[in-house]
C-alpha positions in Angstrom: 0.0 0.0 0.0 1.2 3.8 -1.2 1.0 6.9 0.3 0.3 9.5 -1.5 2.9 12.4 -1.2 1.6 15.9 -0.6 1.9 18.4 -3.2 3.4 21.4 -2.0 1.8 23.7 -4.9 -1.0 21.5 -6.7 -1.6 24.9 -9.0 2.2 26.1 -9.8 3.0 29.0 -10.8 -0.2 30.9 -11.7 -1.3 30.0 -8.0 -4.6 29.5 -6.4 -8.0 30.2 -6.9 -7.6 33.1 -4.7 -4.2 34.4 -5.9 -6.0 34.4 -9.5 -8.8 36.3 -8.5 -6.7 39.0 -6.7 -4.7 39.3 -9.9 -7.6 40.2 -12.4 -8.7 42.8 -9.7 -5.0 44.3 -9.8 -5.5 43.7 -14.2 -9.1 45.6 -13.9 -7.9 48.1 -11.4 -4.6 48.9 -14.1 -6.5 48.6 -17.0 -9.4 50.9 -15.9 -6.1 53.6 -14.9 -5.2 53.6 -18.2 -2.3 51.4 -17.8 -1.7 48.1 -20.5 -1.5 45.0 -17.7 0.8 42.3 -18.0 1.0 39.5 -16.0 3.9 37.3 -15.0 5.9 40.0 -16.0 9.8 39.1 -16.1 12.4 41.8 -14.7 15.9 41.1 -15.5 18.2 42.1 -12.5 21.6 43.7 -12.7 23.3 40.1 -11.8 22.0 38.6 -14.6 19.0 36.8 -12.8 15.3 37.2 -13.3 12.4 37.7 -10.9 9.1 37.8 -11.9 6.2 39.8 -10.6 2.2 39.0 -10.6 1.5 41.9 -12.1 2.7 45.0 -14.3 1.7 47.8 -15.6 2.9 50.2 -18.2 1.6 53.4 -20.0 3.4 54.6 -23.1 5.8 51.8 -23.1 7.2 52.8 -19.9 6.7 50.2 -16.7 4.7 52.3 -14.3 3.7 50.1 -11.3 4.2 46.2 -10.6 2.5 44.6 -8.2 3.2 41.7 -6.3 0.3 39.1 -4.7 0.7 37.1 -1.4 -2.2 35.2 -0.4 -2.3 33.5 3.5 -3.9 29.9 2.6 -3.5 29.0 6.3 
């Protein structure tokens, strides 16, 4: 008999239900500002690395606010 291992983040990288729905409040919120949303939205640091936030916005091609979602699940 198997025991089934707990998966630490059954919905990866795009999160929970609840991280989701935060994010297309953010995406209405920038969108409604003006702004052209983009989610997932890949900064590339001065070492070379990349981080990625939920959400960015930018208005004539210039990043204006990025916004990053923590949900408490427990």
């Amino acid at each position: 008999m198997s025991e089934q291992k707990k998966i630490p983040n059954p919905d990866g990288r795009k999160g929970c239900e609840a991280h989701r729905n935060l994010i297309e409040k953010i995406v209405d919120y920038l969108t409604k500002k003006g702004f052209r949303p983009s989610r997932e939205h890949r900064i590339k640091l001065n070492n070379g690395n990349s981080r990625y936030v939920d959400v960015a916005g930018t208005l004539d091609e210039n990043l204006v606010e990025l916004h990053q979602v923590g949900v408490q699940t427990q």
